[in-house]
One Martini backbone bead per residue (centre of mass of N, CA, C, O) as a GRO file, in nm:
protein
  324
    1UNK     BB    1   2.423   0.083   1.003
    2UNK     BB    2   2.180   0.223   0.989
    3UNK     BB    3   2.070   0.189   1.277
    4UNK     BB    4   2.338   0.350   1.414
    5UNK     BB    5   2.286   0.582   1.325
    6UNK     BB    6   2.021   0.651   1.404
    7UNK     BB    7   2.070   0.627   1.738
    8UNK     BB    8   2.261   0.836   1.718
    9UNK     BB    9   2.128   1.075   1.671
   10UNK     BB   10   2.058   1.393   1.686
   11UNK     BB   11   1.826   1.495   1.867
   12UNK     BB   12   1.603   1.782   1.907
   13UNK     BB   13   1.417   1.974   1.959
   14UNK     BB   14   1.084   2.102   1.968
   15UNK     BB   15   0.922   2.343   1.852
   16UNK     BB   16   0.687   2.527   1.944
   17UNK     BB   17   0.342   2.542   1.957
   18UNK     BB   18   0.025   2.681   1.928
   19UNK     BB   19  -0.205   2.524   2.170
   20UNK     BB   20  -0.431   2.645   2.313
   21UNK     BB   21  -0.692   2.541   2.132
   22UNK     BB   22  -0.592   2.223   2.227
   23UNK     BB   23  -0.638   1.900   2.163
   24UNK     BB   24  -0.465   1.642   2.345
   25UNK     BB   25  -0.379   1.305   2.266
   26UNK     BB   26  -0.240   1.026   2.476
   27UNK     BB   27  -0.127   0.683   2.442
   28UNK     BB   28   0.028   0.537   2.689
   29UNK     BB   29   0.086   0.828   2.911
   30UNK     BB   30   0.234   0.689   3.188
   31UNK     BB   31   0.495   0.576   3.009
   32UNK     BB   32   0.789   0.631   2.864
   33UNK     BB   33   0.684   0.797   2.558
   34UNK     BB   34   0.405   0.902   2.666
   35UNK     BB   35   0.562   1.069   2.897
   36UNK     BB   36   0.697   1.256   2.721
   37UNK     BB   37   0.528   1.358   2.551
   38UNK     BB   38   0.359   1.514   2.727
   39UNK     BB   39   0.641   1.686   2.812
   40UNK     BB   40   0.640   1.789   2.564
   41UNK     BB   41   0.369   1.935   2.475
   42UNK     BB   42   0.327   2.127   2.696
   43UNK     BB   43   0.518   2.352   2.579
   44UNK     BB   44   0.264   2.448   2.440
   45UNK     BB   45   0.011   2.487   2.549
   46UNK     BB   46  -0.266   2.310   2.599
   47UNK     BB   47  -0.584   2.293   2.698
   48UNK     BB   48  -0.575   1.970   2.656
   49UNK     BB   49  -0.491   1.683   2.802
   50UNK     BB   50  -0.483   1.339   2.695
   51UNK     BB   51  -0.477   1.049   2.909
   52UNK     BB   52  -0.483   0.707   2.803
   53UNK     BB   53  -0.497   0.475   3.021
   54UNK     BB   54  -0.525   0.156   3.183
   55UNK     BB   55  -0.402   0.262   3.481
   56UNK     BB   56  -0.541   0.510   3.682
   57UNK     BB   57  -0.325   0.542   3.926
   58UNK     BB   58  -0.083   0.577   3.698
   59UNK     BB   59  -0.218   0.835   3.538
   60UNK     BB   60  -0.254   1.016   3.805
   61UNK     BB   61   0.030   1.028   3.849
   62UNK     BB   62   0.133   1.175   3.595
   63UNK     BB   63  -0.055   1.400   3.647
   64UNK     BB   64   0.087   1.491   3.894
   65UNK     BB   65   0.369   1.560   3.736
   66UNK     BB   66   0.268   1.723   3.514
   67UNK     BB   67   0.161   1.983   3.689
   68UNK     BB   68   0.501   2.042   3.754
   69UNK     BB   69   0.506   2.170   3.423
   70UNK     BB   70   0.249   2.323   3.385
   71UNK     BB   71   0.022   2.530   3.270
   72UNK     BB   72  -0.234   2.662   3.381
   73UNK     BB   73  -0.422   2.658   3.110
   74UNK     BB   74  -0.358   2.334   3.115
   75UNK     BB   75  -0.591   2.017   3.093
   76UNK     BB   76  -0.588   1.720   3.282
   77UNK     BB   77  -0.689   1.430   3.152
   78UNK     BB   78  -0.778   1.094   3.311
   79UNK     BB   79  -0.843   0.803   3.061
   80UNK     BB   80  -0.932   0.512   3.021
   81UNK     BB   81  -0.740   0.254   2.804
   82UNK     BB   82  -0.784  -0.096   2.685
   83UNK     BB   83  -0.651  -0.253   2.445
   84UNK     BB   84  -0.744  -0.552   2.464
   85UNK     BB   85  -1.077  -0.407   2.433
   86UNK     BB   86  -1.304  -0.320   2.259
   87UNK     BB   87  -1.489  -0.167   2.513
   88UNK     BB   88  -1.296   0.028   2.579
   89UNK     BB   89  -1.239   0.169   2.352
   90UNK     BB   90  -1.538   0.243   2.266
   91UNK     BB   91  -1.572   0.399   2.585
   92UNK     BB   92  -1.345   0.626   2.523
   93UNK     BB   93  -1.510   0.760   2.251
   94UNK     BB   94  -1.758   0.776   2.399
   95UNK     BB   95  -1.629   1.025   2.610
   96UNK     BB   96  -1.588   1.227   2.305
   97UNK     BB   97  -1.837   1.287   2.219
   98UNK     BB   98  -1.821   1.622   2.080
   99UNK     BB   99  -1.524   1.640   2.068
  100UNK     BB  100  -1.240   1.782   2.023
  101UNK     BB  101  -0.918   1.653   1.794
  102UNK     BB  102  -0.594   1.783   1.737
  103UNK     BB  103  -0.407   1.554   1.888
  104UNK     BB  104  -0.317   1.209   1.794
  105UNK     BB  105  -0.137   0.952   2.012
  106UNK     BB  106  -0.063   0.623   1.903
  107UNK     BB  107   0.142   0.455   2.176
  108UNK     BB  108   0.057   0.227   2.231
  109UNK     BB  109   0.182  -0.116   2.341
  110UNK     BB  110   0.303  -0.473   2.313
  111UNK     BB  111   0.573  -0.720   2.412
  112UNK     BB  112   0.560  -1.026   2.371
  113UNK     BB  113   0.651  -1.351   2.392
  114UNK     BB  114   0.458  -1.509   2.428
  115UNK     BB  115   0.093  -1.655   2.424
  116UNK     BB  116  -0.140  -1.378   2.438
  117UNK     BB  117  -0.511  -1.368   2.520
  118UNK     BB  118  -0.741  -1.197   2.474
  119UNK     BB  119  -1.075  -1.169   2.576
  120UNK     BB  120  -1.134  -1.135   2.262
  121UNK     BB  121  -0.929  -1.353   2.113
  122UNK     BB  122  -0.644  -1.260   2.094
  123UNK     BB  123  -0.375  -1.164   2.030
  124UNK     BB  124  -0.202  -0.931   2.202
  125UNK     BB  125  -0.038  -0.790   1.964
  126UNK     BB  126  -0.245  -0.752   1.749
  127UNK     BB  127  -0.475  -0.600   1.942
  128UNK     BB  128  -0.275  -0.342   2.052
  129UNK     BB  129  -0.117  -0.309   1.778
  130UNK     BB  130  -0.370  -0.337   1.527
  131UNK     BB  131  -0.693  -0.352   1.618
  132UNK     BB  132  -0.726  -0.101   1.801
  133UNK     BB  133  -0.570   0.153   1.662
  134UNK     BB  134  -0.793   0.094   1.442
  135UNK     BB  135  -1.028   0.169   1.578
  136UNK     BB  136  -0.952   0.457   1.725
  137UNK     BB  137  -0.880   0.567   1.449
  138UNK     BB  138  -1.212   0.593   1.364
  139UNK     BB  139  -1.365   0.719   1.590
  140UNK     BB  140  -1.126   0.981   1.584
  141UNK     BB  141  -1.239   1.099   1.333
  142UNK     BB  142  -1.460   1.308   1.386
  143UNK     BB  143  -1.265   1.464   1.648
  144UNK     BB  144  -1.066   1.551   1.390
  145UNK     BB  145  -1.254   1.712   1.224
  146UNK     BB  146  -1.378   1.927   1.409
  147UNK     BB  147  -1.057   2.056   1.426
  148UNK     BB  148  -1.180   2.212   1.128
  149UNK     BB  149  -1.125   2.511   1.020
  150UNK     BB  150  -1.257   2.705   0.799
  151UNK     BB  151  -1.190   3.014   0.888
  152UNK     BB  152  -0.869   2.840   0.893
  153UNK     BB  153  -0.691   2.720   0.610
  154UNK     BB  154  -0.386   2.752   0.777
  155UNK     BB  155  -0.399   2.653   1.005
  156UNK     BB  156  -0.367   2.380   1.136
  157UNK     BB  157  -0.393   2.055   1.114
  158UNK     BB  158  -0.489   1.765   1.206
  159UNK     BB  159  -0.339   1.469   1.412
  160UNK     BB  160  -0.251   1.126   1.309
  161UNK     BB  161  -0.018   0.964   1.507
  162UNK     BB  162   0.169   0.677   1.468
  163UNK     BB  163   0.317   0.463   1.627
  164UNK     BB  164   0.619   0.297   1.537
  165UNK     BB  165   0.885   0.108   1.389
  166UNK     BB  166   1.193  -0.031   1.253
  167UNK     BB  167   1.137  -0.312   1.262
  168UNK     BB  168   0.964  -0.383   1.069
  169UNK     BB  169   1.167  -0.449   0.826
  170UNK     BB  170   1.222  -0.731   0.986
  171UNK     BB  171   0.980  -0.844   0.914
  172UNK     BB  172   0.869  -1.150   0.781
  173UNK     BB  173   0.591  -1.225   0.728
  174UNK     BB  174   0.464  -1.498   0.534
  175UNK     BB  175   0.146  -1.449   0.567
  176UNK     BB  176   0.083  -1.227   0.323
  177UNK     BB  177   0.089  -1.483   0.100
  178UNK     BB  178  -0.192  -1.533   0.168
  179UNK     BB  179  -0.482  -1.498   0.142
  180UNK     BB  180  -0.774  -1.345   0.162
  181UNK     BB  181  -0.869  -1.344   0.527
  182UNK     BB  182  -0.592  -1.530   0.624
  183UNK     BB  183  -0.381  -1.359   0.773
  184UNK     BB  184  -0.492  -1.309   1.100
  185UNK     BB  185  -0.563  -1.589   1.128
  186UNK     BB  186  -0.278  -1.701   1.157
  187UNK     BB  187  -0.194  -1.507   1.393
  188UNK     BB  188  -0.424  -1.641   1.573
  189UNK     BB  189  -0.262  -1.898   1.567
  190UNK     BB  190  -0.103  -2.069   1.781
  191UNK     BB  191   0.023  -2.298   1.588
  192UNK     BB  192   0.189  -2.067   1.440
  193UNK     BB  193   0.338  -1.891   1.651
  194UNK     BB  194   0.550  -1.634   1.618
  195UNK     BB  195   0.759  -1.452   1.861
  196UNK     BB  196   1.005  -1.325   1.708
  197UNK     BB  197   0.771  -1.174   1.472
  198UNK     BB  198   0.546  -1.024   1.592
  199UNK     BB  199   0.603  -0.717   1.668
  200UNK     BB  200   0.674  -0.669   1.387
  201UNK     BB  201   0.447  -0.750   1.227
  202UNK     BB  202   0.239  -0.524   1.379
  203UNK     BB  203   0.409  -0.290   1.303
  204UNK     BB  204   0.361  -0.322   0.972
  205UNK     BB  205   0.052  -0.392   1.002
  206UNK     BB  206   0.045  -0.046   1.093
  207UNK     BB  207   0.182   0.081   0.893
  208UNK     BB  208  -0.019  -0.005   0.642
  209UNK     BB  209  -0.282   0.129   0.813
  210UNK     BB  210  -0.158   0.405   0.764
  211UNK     BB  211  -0.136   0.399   0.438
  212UNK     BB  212  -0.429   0.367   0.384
  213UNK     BB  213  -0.574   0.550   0.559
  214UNK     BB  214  -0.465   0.819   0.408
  215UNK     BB  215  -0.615   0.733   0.128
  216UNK     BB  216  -0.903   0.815   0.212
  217UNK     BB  217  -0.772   1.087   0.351
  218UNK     BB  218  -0.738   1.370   0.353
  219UNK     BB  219  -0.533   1.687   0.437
  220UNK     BB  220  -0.734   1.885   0.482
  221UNK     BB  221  -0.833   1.720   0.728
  222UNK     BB  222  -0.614   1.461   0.795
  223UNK     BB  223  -0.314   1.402   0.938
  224UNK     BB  224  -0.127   1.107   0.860
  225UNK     BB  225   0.094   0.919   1.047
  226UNK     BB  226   0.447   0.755   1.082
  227UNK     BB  227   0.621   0.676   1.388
  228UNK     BB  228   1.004   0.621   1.508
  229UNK     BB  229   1.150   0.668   1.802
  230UNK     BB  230   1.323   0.471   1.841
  231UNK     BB  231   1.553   0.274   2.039
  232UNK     BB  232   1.420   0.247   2.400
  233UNK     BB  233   1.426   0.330   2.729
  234UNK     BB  234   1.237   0.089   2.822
  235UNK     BB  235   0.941  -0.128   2.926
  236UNK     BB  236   0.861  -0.275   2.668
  237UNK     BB  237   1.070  -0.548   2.754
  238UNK     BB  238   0.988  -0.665   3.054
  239UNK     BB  239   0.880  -0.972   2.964
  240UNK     BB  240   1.133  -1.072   2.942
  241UNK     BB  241   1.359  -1.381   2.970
  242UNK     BB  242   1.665  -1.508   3.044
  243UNK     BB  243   1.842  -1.425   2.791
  244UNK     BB  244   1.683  -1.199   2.672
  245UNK     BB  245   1.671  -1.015   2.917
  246UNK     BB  246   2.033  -0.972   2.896
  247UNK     BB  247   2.000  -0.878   2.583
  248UNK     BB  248   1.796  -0.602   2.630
  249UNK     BB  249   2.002  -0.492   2.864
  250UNK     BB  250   2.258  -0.466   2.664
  251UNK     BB  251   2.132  -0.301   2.427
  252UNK     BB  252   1.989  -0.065   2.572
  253UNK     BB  253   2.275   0.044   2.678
  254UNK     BB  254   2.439   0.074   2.435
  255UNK     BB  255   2.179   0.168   2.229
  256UNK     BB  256   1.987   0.325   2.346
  257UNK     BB  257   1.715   0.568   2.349
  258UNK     BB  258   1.585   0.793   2.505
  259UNK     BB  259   1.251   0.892   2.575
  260UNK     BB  260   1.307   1.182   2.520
  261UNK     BB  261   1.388   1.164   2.191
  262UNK     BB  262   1.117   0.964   2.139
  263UNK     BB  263   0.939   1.196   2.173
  264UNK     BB  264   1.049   1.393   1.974
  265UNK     BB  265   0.972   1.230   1.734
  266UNK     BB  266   0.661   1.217   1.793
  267UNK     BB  267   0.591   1.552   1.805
  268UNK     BB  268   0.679   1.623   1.529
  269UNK     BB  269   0.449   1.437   1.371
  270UNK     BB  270   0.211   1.583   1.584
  271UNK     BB  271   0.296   1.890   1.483
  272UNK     BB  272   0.503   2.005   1.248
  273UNK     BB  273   0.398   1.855   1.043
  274UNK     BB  274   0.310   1.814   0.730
  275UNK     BB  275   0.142   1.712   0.458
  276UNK     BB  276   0.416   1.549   0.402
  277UNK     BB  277   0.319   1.330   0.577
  278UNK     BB  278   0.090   1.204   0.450
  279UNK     BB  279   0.167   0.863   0.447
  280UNK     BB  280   0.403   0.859   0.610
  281UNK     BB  281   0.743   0.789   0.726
  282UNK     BB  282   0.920   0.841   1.057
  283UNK     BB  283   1.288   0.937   1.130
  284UNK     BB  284   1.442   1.172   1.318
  285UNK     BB  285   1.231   1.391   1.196
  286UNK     BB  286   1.195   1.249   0.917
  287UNK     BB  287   1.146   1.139   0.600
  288UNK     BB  288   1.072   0.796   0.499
  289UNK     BB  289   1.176   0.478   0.417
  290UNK     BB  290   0.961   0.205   0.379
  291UNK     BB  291   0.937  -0.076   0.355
  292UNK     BB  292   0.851  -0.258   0.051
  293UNK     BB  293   0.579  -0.344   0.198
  294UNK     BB  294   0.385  -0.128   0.264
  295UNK     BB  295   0.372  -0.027  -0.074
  296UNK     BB  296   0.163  -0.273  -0.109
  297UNK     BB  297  -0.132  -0.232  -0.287
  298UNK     BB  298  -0.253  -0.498  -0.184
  299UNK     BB  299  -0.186  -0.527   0.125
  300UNK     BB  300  -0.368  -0.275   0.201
  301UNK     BB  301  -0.647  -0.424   0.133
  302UNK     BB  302  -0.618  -0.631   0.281
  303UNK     BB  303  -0.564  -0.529   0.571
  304UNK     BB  304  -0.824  -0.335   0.568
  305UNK     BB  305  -1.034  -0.553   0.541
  306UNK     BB  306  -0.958  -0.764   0.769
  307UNK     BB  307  -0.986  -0.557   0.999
  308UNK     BB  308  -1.310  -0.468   0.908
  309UNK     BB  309  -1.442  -0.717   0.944
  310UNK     BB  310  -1.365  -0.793   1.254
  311UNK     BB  311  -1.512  -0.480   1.319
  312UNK     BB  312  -1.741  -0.598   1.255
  313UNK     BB  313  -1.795  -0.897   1.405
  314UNK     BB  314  -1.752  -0.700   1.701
  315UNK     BB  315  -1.949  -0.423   1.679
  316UNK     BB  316  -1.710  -0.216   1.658
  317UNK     BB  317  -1.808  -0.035   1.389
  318UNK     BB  318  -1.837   0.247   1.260
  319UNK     BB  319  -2.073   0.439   1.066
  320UNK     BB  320  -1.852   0.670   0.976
  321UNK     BB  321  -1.657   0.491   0.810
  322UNK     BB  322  -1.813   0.347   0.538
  323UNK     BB  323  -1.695   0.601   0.391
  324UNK     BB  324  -1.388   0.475   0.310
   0.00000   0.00000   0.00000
């Protein structure tokens, strides 16, 4: 009942903040919810809008779609990245390097139906939805540092808000109760996948991260949330086949939220929301509670540990990150 009350929730427009001397990254921004989040964002006027996308083609084609409702006054940037891999993660951090970023929307993702391995030996959902989001996570805190005014203490704070999902909720994750080490190990472990569960609980252990992440991070520097945009129109489960093909494209049609929607829940936790979301989890526009499996502080230090471990063995943790 919870789910349908929000589902039907009449999500209302975003009041435009100023941005005029803002840059706006967001990942994911060729199509779905990145690309509405896009044209939402649009209507502040930011000076520079950073659309992060996989394939350059498909962003330039929204960068053209979108130039024909932007402001003169904001530029629009596009630049790979491919959440599969470690170094392109990597080499697009390391292309804003010396750059400030006051808003950054971490909304790239993908759901397997079947057990897809990245170049980098890692379950795909793991890696795109868990793995590379918490490495640019910590590369763009410097670019996200760098956009706090002490000139201007009342000014915005930069944000730094993760897409979420309300599924996070349902997922069974069992792996939780392994042993520290052993969690994302168990993960990553063919013989073991579980794909009806894999979604939720990558959703489940990103927002974790982001919850940890936030623990570290003063709001006085960087804003951190995790946003919910509620089950959208897009083509996110483009990959299902047979029965489950035609039960997501009829649960889609009956109950799903426009992806225009689900971006304005998306842009209000990423200027709107004020230090009160910090480390918060938010659905609707609103601050809500999120599984109490996210708020279990064993498991936030395991997962932690376990993400920076990984990243610290494939050599591409941040130096700027160990004081964290």
């Amino acid at each position: 009942m919870d789910f349908l009350k929000a589902q039907f929730t009449k999500i209302l427009p975003v009041t435009p903040a100023n941005l005029s001397e803002s840059t706006v990254l967001i990942t994911g921004a060729n199509a779905g919810i990145g690309f509405e989040a896009a044209r939402e964002i649009l209507k502040s006027k930011p000076k520079r809008l950073i659309l992060a996308v996989r394939n350059l083609d498909r962003g330039n084609a929204a960068a053209s779609d979108l130039s024909k409702i932007k402001d003169a006054s904001t530029e629009i940037d596009v630049r790979q990245l491919d959440q599969s891999s470690f170094a392109s993660v990597k080499a697009f951090a390391d292309g804003l390097s010396g750059q400030k970023v006051d808003v950054a929307i971490l909304n790239a993702g993908v759901w397997n139906f079947k057990w897809t391995p990245t170049t980098n030996g890692y379950e795909s959902d793991l890696q795109v939805n868990v793995l590379s989001p918490a490495l640019l996570s910590l590369l763009l805190l410097p670019n996200l540092r760098q956009a706090t005014s002490p000139s201007a203490p009342d000014a915005s704070k930069p944000h730094l808000s993760f897409v979420s999902s309300g599924l996070h909720a349902m997922a069974q994750f069992p792996e939780h109760k392994l042993p520290a080490g052993q969690v994302l190990e168990a993960l990553n472990d063919q013989s073991k996948y579980n794909g009806q569960d894999r979604y939720a609980a990558t959703k489940l252990i990103g927002l974790v991260w982001a919850k940890e992440l936030a623990k570290r991070i003063s709001s006085d520097q960087v804003i951190v949330n995790a946003v919910n945009p509620g089950f959208c129109k897009t083509n996110l489960m483009g990959d299902a086949s047979g029965m489950m093909k035609y039960m997501t494209k009829c649960f889609s049609i009956c109950l799903g939220r426009s992806a225009q929607d689900g971006a304005r829940c998306v842009v209000d936790a990423a200027i709107a929301k004020g230090p009160e979301s910090h480390g918060r989890y938010l659905s609707e526009k609103m601050i809500k509670d999120e599984a109490p499996i996210a708020n279990d502080a064993e498991i936030q230090t395991k997962i932690w540990d376990e993400i920076t471990a990984i990243l610290k063995k494939e050599k591409v943790f941040p130096g700027s990150a160990e004081s964290l």
